[in-house]
Every structure is written in structure tokens, then in C-alpha cells.
C-alpha positions in Angstrom: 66.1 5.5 -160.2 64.5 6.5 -156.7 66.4 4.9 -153.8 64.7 3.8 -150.2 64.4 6.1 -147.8 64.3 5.1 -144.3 61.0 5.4 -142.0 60.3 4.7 -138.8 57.0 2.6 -138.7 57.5 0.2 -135.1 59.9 0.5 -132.8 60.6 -2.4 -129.8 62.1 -0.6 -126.9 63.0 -2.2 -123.5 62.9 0.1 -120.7 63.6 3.5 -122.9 61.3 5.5 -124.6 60.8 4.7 -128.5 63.1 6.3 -130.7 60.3 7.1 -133.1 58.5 8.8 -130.4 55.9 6.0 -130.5 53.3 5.5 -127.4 52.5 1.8 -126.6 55.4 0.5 -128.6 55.6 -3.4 -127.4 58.4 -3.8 -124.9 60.3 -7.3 -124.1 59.0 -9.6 -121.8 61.1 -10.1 -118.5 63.5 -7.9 -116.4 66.6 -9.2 -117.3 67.1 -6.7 -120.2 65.5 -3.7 -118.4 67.3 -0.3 -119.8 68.4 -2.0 -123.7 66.8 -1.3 -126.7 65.6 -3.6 -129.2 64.2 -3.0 -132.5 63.0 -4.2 -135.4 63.8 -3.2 -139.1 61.3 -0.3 -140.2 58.7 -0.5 -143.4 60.0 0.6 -146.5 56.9 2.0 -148.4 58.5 5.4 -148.6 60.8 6.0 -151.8 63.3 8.9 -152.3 62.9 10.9 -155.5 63.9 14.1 -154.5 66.3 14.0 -157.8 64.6 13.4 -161.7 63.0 10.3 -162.6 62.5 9.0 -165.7 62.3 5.6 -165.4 65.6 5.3 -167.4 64.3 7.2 -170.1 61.0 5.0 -170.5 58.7 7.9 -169.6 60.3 10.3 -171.8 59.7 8.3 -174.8 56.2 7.6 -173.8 54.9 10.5 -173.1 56.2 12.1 -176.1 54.4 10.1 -178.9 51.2 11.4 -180.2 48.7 11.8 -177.5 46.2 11.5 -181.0 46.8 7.6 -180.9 48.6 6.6 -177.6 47.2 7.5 -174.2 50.7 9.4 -173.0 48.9 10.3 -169.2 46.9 8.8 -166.5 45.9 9.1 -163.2 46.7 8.3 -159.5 43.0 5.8 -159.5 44.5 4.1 -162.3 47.0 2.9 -161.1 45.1 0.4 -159.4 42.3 -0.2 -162.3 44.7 0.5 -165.5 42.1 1.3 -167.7 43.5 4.6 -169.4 46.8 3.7 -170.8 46.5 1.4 -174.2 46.7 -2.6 -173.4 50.9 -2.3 -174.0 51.3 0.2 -171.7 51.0 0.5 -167.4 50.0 3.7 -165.7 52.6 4.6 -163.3 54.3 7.4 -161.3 57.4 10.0 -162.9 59.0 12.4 -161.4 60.9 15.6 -162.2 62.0 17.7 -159.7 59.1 18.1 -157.1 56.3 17.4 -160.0 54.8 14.3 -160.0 53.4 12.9 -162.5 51.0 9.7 -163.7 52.1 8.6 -167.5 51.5 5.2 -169.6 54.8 3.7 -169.5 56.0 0.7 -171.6 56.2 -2.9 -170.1 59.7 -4.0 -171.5 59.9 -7.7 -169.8 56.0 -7.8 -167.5 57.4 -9.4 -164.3 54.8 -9.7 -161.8 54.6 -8.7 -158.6 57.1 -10.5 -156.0 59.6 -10.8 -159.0 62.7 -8.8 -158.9 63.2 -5.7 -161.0 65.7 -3.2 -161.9 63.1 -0.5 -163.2 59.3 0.2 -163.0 59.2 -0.8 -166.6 60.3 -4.2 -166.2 57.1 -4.7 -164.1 53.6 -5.9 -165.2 50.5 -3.6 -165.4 49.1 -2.4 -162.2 52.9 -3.0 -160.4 55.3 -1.0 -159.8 59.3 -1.5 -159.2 60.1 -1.4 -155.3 64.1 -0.7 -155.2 66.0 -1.8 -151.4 68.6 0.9 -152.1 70.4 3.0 -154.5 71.7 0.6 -156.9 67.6 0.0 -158.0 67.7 -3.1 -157.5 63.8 -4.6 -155.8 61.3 -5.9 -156.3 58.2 -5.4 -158.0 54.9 -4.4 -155.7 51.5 -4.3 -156.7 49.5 -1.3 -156.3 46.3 -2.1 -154.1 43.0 -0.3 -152.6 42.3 -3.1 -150.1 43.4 -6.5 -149.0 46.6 -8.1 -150.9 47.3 -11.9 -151.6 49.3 -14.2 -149.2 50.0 -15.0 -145.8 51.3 -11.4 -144.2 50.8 -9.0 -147.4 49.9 -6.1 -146.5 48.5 -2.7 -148.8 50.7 0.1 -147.3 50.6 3.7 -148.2 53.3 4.4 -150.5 55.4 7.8 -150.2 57.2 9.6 -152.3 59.6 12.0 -151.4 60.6 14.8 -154.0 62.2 18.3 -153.8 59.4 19.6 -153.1 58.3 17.2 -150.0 56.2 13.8 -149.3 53.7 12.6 -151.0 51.2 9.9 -150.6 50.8 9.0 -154.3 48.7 5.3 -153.6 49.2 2.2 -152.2 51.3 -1.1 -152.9 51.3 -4.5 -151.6 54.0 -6.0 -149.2 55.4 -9.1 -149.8 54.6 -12.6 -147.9 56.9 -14.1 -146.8 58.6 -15.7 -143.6 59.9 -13.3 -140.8 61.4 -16.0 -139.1 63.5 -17.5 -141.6 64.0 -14.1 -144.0 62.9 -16.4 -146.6 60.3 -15.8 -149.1 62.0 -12.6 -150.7 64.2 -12.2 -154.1 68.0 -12.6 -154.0 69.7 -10.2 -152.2 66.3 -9.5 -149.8 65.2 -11.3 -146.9 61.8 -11.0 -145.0 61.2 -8.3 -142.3 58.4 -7.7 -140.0 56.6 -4.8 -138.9 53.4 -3.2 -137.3 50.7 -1.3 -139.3 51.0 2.6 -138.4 47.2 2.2 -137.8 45.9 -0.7 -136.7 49.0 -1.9 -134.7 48.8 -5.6 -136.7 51.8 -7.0 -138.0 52.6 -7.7 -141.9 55.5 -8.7 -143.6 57.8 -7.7 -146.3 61.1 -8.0 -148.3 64.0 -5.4 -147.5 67.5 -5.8 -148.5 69.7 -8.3 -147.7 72.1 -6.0 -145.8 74.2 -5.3 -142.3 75.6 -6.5 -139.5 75.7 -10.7 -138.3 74.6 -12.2 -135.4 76.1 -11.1 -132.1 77.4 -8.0 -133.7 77.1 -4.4 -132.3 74.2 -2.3 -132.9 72.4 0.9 -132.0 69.3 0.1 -134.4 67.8 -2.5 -136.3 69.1 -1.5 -140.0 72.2 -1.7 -138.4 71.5 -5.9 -138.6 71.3 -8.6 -141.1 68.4 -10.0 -139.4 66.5 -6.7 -139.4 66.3 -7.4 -135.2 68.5 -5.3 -132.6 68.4 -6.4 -129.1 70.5 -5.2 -125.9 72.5 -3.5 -128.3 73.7 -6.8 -130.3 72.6 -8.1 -133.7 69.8 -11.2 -132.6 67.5 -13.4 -134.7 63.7 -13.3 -134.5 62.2 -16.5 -133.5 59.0 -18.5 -133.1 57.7 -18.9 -129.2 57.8 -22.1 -128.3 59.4 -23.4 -131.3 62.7 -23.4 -130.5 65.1 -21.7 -132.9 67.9 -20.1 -130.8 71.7 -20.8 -130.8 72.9 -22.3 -127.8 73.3 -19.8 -124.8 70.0 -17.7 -126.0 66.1 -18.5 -125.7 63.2 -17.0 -127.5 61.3 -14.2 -125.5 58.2 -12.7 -126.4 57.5 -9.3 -126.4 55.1 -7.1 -123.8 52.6 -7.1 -125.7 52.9 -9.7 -127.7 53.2 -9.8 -131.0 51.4 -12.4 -133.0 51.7 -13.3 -136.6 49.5 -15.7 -138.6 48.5 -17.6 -135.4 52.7 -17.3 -134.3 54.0 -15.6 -131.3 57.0 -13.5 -132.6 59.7 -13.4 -130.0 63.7 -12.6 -130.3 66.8 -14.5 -129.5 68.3 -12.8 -126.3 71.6 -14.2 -124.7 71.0 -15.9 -121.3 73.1 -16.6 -118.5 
């Protein structure tokens, strides 16, 4: 089963240069926390397949009935349209060594996109199975050429990385959900936010459920539970001018802003 690998998509930095060597990265707000860093959690549209794939075995015994009768191969446009593999079967990616390849696999259970998945056959046609790390546990992500359902979904180019190098094989959906809350994600996931690599506007989607609590140390924002490091310590995201803190932080917004769904996204930061 693939495993995530980490990308850097948006950095936050206060007073430093971005550790993704990213101009015009938003900075915090304020003075008070001049020289910190603060991030938040990267995209995760980029999957690690640099070892076989076989979609625990699925591919294999697709591909290897008789292409006479059963479609066994497809293409990377189908795996938006899904009109070359038989009405049983989903075109998706395999991958052996640094070959990539499109095949009809089975759909064993058909869970849709936003449901939670342990393989890409377990996903509907036209979906794919998005894992948060290496046990393959995720989520299942629809593939997309243009605008995805829900408040925050976003069609992201999705990378795979083989033996052999990256790849841009398509594109999947994010998920919507709540950045604010984490909620909106599959057990064991909770909502992040980031910044599209090209247009700069932010989108949501589910990561795993992983890291450090609030107030802990940090150099980076995987190193959190809330996907948000700032001035070096684990913080929440919050809602200007909703409120939302602990007592002896506020919300601050960043420099520029960042705005989501008509929200001002700012970050808990410890005052006084």
C-alpha cells in the first residue's frame, strides 16, 4: 500500500524566511512574536510508491483475465470519465517499481468518496483510496478535472512518487470539512487547512489524526495535533472574532489574511 509523503504546500512564517522557500508566504499580524515561526500542516496530495503496488493483489488478478472479455487496462483521462473498464470494475493507478500503470480494478465494498478506506479497491468508481500514513489507512478521494463538491473541497494535483521519480498522474478532490474544529474527517483524521500552490486561496482537507497537544514543543506543524505551530509551541487555529481561545491566548490573524468561506482564519497565540 503507498504511504504519504510529506510536501510542503504553505508555510506561515513570522519574521524568518519560509522554510519551503516560499515568497509572500502570510506572516502573523502584530510584533509581539517577531523572529518565531508558525506553520500550518502541509497538503498531502503527494503519495509514496516508490516500492510495488498491487493494490493487495487486486490488480494482479484483474489484469490477468482475458483481455478478450474484460477490459484489463485504461487510461490516466479515465479515471475521471470511467468509461473503459466494464460497469464492475474502476480505472485506477498500479504501480511496480517506477512503472505506472492505469488498470480496471475490482470494487470489493464501493465506498464513496469521503468514506474511509483501507485499499483503492474498497473505493467506488471514479475514487481512489487516499492513505494518512503507512498503515493504509484514509480515505477515499474522488478524482476531478475541475471544481469539487462542498464547502472548501478542493481538486489538487495528485503525485505519485516511484523509483523512478514524481509523477503527476491526475487530480483528486480534498475533503470539506471544518479547519477550525478538525471536524468533518473519518476517525482517526481531523481537518487541515492550506493554500493552493497556484492561486494562493485556501481549501481544506483531512490528514491524520496525529502529534503533539496543545502547548507542546514544536519546530513544524506535523510536529502538532492541530496541524498549527506557532512561536515554537503546539496552538489551535481559530476564527477572528469568534472567540475560541483558552484563557491566556487570543486569536490573531495573519499578514495577509487568510480568509475561508467568508472566515478570517487566525491562531491561538499566548498573551501576556
Amino acid at each position: 500500500m503507498a504511504r504519504v509523503a510529506d510536501v510542503c504546500v504553505w508555510s506561515i512564517v513570522l519574521g524568518l524566511a519560509s522554510a519551503c522557500g516560499s515568497d509572500g508566504a502570510p506572516s502573523a499580524a502584530g510584533s509581539d512574536a517577531s523572529g518565531s515561526d508558525a506553520s500550518v500542516s502541509t497538503d498531502g496530495s503527494v503519495l509514496d510508491a516508490s516500492s510495488s503496488d498491487t493494490l493487495d493483489g487486486a490488480v494482479d488478478g484483474a489484469v490477468e483475465e482475458d483481455a478478450s472479455s474484460v477490459a484489463t487496462t485504461c487510461t490516466n483521462e479515465d479515471l475521471v470519465t470511467q468509461r473503459e473498464c466494464s460497469a464492475d470494475r474502476a480505472c485506477d493507478y498500479s504501480v511496480d517499481g517506477a512503472e505506472i500503470r492505469f488498470v480496471c480494478r475490482p470494487v470489493t465494498v464501493g465506498a464513496a468518496p469521503g468514506e474511509a478506506c483501507d485499499s483503492r479497491a474498497q473505493c467506488a468508481r471514479g475514487a481512489t483510496c487516499f492513505p494518512f500514513d503507512d498503515s493504509g489507512r484514509g480515505v477515499c478521494r474522488a478524482y476531478c478535472a475541475g471544481p469539487c463538491p462542498g464547502a472548501g473541497a478542493s481538486c489538487q494535483s495528485l503525485t505519485l512518487v516511484t523509483s523512478g521519480g514524481e509523477s503527476v498522474i491526475g487530480r483528486i478532490c480534498t475533503e470539506p470539512c471544518d479547519p477550525v474544529t478538525g471536524g468533518g474527517c473519518v476517525d482517526g483524521a481531523v481537518c487541515g487547512l492550506w493554500a493552493d500552490a497556484a492561486t494562493g486561496s485556501a481549501y481544506t482537507g483531512c490528514r491524520a489524526a496525529r502529534g503533539a497537544e496543545l502547548g507542546a514543543a514544536c519546530d513544524e506543524a506535523e510536529t502538532c495535533l492541530s496541524g498549527a505551530c506557532i512561536a515554537g509551541r503546539c496552538q489551535s487555529l481559530c476564527e477572528i472574532g469568534a472567540g475560541g481561545c483558552s484563557e491566556g491566548s487570543r486569536c490573531r490573524g495573519f499578514d495577509p489574511p487568510v480568509v475561508f468561506e467568508a472566515r478570517e482564519i487566525g491562531f491561538c497565540f499566548p498573551v501576556g
